[in-house]
C-alpha positions as CSV (number, residue, x, y, z in Angstrom):
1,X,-62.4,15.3,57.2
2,X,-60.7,11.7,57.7
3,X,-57.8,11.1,55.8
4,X,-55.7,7.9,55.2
5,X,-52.3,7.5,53.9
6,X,-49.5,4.9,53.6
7,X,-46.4,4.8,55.3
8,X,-44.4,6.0,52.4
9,X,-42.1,7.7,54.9
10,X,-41.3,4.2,56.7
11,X,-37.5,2.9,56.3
12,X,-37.8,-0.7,54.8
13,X,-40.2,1.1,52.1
14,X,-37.7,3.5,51.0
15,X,-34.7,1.1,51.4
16,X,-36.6,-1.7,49.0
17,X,-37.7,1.4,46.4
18,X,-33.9,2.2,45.8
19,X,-32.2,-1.1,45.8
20,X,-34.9,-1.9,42.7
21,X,-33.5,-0.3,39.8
22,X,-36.0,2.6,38.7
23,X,-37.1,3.5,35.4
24,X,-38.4,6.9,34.8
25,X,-41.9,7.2,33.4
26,X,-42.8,10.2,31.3
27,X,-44.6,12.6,33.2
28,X,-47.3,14.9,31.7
29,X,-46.7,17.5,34.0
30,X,-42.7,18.3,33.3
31,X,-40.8,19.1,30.0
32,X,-38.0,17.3,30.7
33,X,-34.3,18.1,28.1
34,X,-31.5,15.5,28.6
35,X,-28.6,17.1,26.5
36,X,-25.1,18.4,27.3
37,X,-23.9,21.7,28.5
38,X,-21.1,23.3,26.3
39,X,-19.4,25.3,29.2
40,X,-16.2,27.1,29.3
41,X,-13.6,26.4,32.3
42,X,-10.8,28.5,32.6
43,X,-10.5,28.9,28.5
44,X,-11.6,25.1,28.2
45,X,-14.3,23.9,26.4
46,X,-16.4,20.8,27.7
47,X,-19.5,19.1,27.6
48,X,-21.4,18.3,30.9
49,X,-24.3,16.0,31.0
50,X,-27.5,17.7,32.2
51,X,-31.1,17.3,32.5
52,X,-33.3,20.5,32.1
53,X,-36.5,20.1,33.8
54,X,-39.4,22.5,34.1
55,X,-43.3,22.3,34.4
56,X,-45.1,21.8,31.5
57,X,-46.1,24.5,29.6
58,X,-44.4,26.8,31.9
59,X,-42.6,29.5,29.3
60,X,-40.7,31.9,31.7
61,X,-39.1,33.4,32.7
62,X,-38.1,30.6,35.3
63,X,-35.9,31.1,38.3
64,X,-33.0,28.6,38.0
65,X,-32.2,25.9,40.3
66,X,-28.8,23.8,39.8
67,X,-28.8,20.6,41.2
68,X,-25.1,18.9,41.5
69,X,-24.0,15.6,42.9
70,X,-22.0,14.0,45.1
71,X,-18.6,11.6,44.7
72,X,-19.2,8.0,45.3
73,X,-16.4,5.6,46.7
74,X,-15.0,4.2,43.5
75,X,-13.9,5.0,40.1
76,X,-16.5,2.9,38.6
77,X,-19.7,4.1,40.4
78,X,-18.1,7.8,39.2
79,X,-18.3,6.9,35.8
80,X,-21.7,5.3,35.4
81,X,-23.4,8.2,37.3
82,X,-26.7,9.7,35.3
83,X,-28.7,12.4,35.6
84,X,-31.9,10.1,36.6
85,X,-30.2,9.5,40.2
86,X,-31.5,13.3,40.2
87,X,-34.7,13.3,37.9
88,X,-37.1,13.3,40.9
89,X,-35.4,16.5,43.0
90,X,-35.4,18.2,39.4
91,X,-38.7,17.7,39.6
92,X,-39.7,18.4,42.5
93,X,-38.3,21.5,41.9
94,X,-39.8,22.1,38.3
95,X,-43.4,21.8,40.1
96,X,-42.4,24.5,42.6
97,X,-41.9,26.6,39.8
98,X,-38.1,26.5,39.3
99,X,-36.6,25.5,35.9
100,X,-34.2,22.5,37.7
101,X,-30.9,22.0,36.2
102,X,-29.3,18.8,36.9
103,X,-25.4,18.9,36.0
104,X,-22.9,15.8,36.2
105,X,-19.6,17.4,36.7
106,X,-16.6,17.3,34.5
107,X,-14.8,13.6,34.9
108,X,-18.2,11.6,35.9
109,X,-20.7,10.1,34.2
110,X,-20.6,11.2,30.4
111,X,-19.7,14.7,31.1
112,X,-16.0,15.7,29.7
113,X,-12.6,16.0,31.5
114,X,-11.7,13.8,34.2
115,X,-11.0,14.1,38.4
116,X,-8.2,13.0,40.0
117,X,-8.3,9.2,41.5
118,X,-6.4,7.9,44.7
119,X,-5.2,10.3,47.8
120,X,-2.2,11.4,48.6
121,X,-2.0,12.2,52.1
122,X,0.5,15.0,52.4
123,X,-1.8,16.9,49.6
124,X,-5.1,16.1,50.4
125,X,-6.5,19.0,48.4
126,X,-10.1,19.4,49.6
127,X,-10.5,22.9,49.3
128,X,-8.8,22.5,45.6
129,X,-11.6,19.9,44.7
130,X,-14.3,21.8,46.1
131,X,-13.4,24.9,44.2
132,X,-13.3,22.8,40.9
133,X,-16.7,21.5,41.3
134,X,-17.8,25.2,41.6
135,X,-15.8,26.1,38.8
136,X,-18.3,23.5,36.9
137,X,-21.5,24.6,38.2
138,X,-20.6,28.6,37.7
139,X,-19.7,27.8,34.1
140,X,-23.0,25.9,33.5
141,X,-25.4,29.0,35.5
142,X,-23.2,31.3,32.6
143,X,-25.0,29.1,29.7
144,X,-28.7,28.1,31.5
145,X,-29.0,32.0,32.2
146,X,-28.5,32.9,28.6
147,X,-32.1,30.9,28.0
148,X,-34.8,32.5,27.0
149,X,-37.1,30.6,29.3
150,X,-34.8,31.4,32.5
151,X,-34.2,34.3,35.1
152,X,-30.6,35.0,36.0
153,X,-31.7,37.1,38.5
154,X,-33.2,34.7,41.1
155,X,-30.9,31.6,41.0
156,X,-30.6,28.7,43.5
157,X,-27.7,25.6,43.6
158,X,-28.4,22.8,45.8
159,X,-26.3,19.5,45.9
160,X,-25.9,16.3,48.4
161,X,-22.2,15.0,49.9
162,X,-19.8,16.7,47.9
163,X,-22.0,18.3,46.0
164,X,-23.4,20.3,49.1
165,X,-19.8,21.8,49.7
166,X,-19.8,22.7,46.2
167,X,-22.9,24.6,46.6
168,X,-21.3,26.2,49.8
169,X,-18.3,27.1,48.1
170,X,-20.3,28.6,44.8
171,X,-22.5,30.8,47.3
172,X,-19.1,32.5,48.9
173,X,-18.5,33.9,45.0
174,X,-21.6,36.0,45.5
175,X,-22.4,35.6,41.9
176,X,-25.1,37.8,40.5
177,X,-28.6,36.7,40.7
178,X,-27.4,33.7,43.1
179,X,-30.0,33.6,46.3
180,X,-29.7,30.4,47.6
181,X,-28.0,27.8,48.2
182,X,-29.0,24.3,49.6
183,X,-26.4,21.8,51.0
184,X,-27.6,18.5,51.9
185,X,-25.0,16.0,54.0
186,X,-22.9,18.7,52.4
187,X,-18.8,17.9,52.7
188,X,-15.9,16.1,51.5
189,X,-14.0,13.3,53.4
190,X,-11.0,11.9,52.9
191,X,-8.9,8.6,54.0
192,X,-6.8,11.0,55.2
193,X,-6.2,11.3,58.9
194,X,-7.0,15.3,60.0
195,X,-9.5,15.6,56.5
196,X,-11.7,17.2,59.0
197,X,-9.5,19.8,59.7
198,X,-9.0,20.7,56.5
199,X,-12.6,20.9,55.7
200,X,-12.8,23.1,58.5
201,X,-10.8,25.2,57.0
202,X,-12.1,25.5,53.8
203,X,-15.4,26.3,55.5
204,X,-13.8,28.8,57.5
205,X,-13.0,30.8,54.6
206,X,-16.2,30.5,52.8
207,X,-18.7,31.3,55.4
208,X,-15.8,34.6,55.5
209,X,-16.9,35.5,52.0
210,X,-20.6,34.0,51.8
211,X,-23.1,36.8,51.7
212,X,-26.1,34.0,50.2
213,X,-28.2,32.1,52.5
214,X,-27.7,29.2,53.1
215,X,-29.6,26.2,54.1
216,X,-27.7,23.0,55.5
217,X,-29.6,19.9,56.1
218,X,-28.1,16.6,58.0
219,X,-29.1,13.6,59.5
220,X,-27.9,12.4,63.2
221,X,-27.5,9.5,61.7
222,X,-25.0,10.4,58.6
223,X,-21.9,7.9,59.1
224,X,-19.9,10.0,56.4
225,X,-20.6,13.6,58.5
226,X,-21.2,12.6,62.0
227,X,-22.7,15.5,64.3
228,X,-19.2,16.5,65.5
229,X,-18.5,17.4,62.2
230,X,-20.7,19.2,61.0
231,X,-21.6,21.3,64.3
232,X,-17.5,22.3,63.8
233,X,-18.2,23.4,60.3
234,X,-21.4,25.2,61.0
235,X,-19.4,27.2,64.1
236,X,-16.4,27.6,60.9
237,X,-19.0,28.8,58.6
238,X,-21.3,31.0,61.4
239,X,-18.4,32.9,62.2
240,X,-17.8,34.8,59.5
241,X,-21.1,36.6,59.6
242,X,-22.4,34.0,57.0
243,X,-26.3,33.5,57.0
244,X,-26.9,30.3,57.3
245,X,-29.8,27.5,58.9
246,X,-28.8,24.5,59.9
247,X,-31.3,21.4,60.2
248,X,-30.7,18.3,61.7
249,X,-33.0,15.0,61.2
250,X,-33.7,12.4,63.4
251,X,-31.6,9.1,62.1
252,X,-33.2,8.4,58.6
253,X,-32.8,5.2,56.7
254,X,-30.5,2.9,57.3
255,X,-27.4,5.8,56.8
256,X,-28.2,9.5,57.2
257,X,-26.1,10.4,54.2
258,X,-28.6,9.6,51.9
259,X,-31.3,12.1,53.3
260,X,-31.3,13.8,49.8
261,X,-31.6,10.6,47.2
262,X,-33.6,8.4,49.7
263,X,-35.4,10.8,52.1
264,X,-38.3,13.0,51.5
265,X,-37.7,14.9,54.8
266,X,-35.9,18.1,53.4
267,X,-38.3,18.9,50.9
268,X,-40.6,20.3,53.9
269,X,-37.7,22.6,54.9
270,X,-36.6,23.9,51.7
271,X,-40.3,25.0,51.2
272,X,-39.9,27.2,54.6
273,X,-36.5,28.6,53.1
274,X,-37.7,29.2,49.8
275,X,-41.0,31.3,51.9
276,X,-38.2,33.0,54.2
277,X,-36.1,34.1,51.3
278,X,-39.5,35.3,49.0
279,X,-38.4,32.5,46.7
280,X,-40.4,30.6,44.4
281,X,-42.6,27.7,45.8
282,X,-46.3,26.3,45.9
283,X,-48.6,29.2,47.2
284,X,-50.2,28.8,50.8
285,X,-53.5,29.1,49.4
286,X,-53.4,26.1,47.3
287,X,-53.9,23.8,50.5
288,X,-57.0,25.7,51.3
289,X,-58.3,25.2,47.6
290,X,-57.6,21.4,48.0
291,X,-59.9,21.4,50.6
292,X,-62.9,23.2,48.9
293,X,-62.7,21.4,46.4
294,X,-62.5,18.0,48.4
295,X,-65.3,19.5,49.7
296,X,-64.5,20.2,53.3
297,X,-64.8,22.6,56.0
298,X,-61.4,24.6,56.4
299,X,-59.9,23.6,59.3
300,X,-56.4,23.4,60.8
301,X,-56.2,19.9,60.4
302,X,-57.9,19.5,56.9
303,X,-54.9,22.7,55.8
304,X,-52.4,21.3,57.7
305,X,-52.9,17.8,55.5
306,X,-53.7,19.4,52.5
307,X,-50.4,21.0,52.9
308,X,-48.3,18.1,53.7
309,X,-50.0,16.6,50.3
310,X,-48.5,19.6,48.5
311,X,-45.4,19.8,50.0
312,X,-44.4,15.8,49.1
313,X,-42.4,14.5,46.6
314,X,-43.9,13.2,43.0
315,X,-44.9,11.1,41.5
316,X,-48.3,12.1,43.8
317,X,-51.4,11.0,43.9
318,X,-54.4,11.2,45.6
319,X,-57.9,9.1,45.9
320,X,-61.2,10.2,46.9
321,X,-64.4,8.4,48.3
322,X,-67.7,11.0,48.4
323,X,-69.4,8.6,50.4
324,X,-67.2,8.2,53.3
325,X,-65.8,11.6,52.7
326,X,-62.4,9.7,53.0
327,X,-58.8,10.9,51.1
328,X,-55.8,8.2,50.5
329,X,-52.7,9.5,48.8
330,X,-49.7,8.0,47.7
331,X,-46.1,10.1,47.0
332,X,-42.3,9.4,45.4
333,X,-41.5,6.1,45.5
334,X,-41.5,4.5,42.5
335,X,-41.0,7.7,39.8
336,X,-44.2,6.7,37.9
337,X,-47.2,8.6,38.2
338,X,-49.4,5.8,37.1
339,X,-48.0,3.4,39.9
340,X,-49.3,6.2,42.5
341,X,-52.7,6.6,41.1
342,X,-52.5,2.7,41.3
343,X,-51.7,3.0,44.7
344,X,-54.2,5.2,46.2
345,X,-57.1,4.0,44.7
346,X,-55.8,0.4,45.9
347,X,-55.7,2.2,49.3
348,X,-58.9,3.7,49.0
349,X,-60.4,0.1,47.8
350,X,-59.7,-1.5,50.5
351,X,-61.1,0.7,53.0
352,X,-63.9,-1.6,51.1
353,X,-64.9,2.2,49.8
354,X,-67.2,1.3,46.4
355,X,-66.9,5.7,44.8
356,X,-62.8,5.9,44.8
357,X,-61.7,8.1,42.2
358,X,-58.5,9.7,41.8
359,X,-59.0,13.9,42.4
360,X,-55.1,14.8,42.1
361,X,-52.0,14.3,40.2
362,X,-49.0,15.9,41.3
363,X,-50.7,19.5,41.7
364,X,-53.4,19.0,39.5
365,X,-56.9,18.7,40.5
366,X,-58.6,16.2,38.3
367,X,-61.8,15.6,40.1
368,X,-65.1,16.6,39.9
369,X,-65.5,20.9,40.6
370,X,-65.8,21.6,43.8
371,X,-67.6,24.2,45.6
C-alpha cells in the first residue's frame, strides 16, 4: 500500500488557514442547530448562544459533549465571539458519535448577561470567574439533557484557555451522568502579579473534589501557560486523588495556546481517552474496513494509516488511483468539504495518476465496493 498526503500538519499552512476569514460550508454529514439556550442561573433567566451539532440522521439517544470557550484579551474580541470559532470541534465530535454542544457564555458574543471588565489587583477573583463559567455550562447540560435525542447519562465538557478551567472546575461538582472532562491550554491569567498562585489554589481545591477524569492537554510552547505553570497545577490538582492525564505537545504553531482552534494534535489523544473511559468514538475496526475496501492487504502500516485518516479532523477527504494502488487525502483546513475533495484528487493528479477518484468523505466510503 503506498500512500501520499499533504503536509496539512505543517505550521505556515495552519497559520495562513486561520488568518483567512472562514466561511462554513454545509456539510451533508452533520445536522447542525444554531439557536439560543434558555437556561436558568441562580433563579435568572438568560439566553446563551449555542450551536447543536450531531451526525446526520443520527436520532439518539446521543451522549453529550459541551464545548465552551475561552476569554480573549479585550472587550471587543469578547463581544463578537460566535459559535463557528467552534463549528469544526463540534463536529468533530458529532462524527465520533457525540451530540456536540457549543455554548457562548453569559456576557460574550450574543449570549445574555455580561462579565466583569478591567482587574483589580487586590481582588483578582479567579476562582470567582471560573465558578461562573461553570455555573453557565451546568445550567445549559440541565436543558440539552431534557432532549429527546440526548443521554444525560454519559456526558463530556471540553473547553480551551479559560474555558478548560471551566471544564475542570464543572468536573469537581461530580454532576450526574458527567464522565469526562477535556481541558485544553486550560487556565486563567491575570495582569495581576501572584495570578498564578491563585490559580494554584483554585486547582488545589478542585482536583480535592474532582472524582471525573480528566484529560489536560498543553503545548511547551503555550506563552499564556508556560510549563512551570501548568506542571504546578497538575501537582495542585494530582494531589487530591484527582484522576487526571496530562499531555504535553511539542511547540505547535507559532503560540502553543492555540493547540485547540489551530492544532489538530489533540484530537488523536482524546480518541485514546474516550477508548480508556469506554466512551463513544470511531470503532477500531473501521481502519481495517478502509483497507479492504481500498483493497489492500491488512497490515500494520496500511491500519496504522487508515487510522490516522479516521482519527483527523473534517472536512476529510480522500483520493484513490487503482492503477498505482496509490491513496492522497486531504483533512480540516479550510471547513469545506468540497475544497478537500478538491484537494486530494489535485494531489492524486499530479502524481500524473490518470483513475483518481475520491473513495471517502469524512467517514463515508463512497467508492466502488470493495472486497
Amino acid at each position: 500500500m503506498r500512500v501520499s498526503r499533504k503536509l496539512v500538519f505543517g505550521l505556515l499552512l495552519i497559520t495562513l488557514w486561520l488568518v483567512s476569514p472562514v466561511a462554513f460550508a454545509a456539510d451533508p454529514d452533520f445536522d447542525e442547530t444554531h439557536d439560543f439556550l434558555h437556561v436558568v442561573v441562580h433563579g435568572k433567566h438568560y439566553r446563551l448562544d449555542s450551536l447543536i451539532v450531531k451526525k446526520q440522521g443520527a436520532t439518539g439517544p446521543l451522549p453529550i459533549a459541551v464545548i465552551t470557550h475561552g476569554t480573549d484579551k479585550t472587550q471587543t474580541a469578547n463581544q463578537n465571539l460566535t459559535v463557528d470559532r467552534y463549528r469544526s470541534a463540534a463536529r468533530d465530535l458529532a462524527l465520533r458519535g457525540w451530540l456536540a454542544v457549543v455554548v457562548i457564555r453569559r456576557g460574550f458574543g450574543q449570549s445574555d448577561g455580561s462579565v466583569e471588565h478591567g482587574v483589580d489587583c487586590k481582588d483578582p477573583h479567579i476562582r470567582r470567574d471560573i465558578d461562573t463559567g461553570a455555573d453557565d455550562l451546568q445550567a445549559a447540560i440541565d436543558v440539552v439533557k431534557k432532549r429527546s435525542d440526548a443521554d444525560p447519562s454519559h456526558i463530556i465538557v471540553m473547553g480551551n484557555s479559560a474555558g478548560g478551567a471551566i471544564a475542570v472546575a464543572l468536573g469537581a461538582r461530580n454532576l450526574p451522568g458527567l464522565v469526562g472532562v477535556v481541558s485544553v491550554s486550560g487556565g486563567l491569567r491575570s495582569t495581576c502579579a501572584g495570578w498564578d498562585d491563585k490559580l494554584v489554589e483554585a486547582y488545589t481545591a478542585y482536583g480535592a473534589a474532582s472524582r471525573v477524569p480528566n484529560l489536560w492537554l498543553y503545548a511547551k510552547n503555550d506563552f499564556v501557560f508556560p510549563a512551570y505553570v501548568v506542571e504546578r497545577l497538575h501537582g495542585a490538582f494530582s494531589k487530591g486523588g484527582s484522576d487526571v492525564q496530562l499531555k504535553e505537545f511539542e511547540p505547535a504553531l507559532k503560540d502553543g495556546h492555540d493547540l485547540f482552534v489551530n492544532g489538530v494534535q489533540w484530537l488523536g489523544e482524546l480518541d485514546d481517552f474516550l477508548r480508556l473511559h469506554h466512551l463513544q468514538t470511531w470503532s477500531s475496526q473501521e481502519a481495517p474496513a478502509l483497507v479492504r475496501h481500498l483493497g489492500f492487504s491488512q497490515g500494520i502500516v496500511q491500519t496504522q494509516y487508515a487510522a490516522t485518516y479516521m482519527s483527523a479532523p473534517v472536512p476529510k477527504a480522500m483520493a484513490f488511483s487503482p492503477s498505482a494502488r496509490r491513496v492522497y487525502y486531504e483533512d480540516g483546513g479550510p471547513n469545506d468539504l468540497a475544497a478537500a475533495r478538491s484537494s486530494a484528487l489535485k494531489m492524486c493528479e499530479t502524481a500524473k495518476n490518470t483513475d483518481c477518484g475520491i473513495v471517502m468523505e469524512n467517514d463515508r466510503w463512497i467508492g466502488p465496493a470493495g472486497p
